[in-house]
C-alpha positions in Angstrom: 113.7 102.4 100.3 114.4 101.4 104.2 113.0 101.6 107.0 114.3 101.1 110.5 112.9 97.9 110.7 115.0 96.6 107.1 118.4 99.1 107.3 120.8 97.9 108.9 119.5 94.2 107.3 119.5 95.4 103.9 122.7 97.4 104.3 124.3 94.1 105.6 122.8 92.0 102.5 124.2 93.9 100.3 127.5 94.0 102.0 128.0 90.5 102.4 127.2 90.3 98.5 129.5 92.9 97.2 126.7 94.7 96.1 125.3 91.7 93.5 128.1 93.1 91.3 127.1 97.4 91.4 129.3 100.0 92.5 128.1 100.7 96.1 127.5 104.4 94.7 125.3 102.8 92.2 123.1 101.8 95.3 121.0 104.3 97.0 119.3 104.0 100.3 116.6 106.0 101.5 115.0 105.4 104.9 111.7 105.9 105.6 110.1 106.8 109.0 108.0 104.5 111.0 104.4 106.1 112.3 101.5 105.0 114.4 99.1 101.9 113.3 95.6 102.0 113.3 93.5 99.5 114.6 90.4 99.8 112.8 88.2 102.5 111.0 87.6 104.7 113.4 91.2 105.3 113.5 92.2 103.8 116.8 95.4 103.4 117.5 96.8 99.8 117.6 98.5 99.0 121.0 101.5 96.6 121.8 100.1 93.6 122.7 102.8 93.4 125.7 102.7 97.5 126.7 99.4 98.8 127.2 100.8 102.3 127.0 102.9 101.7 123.7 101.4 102.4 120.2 102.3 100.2 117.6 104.2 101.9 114.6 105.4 100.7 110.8 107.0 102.3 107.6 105.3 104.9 106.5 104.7 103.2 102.9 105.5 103.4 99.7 104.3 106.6 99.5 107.1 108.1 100.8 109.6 107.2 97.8 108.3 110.5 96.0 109.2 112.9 99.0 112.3 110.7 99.9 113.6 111.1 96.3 112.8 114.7 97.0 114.4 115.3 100.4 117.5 113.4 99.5 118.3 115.6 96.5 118.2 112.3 94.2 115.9 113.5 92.1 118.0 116.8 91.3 121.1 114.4 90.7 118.8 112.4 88.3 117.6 115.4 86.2 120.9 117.0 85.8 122.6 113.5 84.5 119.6 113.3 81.7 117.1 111.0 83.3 113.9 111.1 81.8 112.5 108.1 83.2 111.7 106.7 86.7 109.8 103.4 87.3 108.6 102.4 90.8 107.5 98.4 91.5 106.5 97.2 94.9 108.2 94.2 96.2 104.0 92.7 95.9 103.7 92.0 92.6 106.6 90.6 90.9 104.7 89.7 87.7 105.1 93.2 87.1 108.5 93.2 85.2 106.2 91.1 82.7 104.2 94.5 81.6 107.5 97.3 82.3 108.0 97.1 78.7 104.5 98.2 77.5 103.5 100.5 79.7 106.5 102.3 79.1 105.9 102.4 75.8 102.4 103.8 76.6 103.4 106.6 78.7 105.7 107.6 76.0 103.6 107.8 73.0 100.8 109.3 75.0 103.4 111.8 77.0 102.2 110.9 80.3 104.2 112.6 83.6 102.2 109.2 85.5 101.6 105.9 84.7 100.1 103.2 86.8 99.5 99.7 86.7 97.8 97.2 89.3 96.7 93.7 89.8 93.2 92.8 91.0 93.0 92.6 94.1 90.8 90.3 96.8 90.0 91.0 100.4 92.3 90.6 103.0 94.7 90.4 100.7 98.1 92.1 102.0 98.3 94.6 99.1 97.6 97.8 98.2 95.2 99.0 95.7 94.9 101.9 93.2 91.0 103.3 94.0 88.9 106.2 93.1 88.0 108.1 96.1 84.1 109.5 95.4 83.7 112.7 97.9 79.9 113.1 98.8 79.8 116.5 96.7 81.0 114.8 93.5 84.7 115.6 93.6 87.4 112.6 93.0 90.3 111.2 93.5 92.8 108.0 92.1 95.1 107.1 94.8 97.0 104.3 96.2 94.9 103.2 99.4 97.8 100.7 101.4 97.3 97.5 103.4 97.2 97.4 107.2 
């Protein structure tokens, strides 16, 4: 996943390396959109620095993967070649690859449609982090709140 800020980059990267030795149709790119930044809490919108009367905008997220993968039709293509499996891993944590294997494993023998895993996580630090919403009548959530 893309977004205007890493297309034309990543498209180039891969180019110039013949695709680290894939089919270019083995490769799929999905861009993401860019939206407005938010300065602080009370949702402010960030402001360029050098425009006064420009907001600030990033990738959407990783969020988007699951309605890209949608939208594209990729998901489609997957089910009807057999896939049964899709694992996501952020470019944050790259000790993840060292827990793929078991939490696999896990999500088979239990028969779970979603699995997550995370690292702990300290302040300020530029990742995101899985977090249970509490709702003042009682009502919850587990979602993935991302850095800004």
């Amino acid at each position: 996943m893309t977004s205007d800020d890493t297309n034309a980059l990543t498209i180039k990267l891969l180019e110039s390396n013949s695709y680290f030795g894939m089919e270019p149709s083995q490769v799929k790119i999905l861009k993401q959109e860019k939206v407005a930044c938010l300065a602080d809490n009370d949702a402010s919108f960030a402001l360029d620095p050098n425009d006064k009367y420009k907001i600030q905008t990033k990738p959407h997220g990783h969020g988007d993967v699951h309605s890209l993968l949608y939208s594209s039709g990729l998901l489609e293509q997957w089910k009807s070649t057999g896939r049964r499996w899709v694992l996501f891993f952020q470019d944050t944590n790259g000790l993840l690859f060292n827990a793929i294997p078991s939490a696999l494993g896990v999500s088979a023998t239990k028969g779970y449609n979603v699995n997550s895993l995370a690292v702990p996580r300290k302040a300020k630090e530029a990742i995101g982090g899985i977090t249970k919403l509490t709702h003042v009548d009682g009502r919850t959530m587990v979602i993935n709140v991302e850095y800004n």
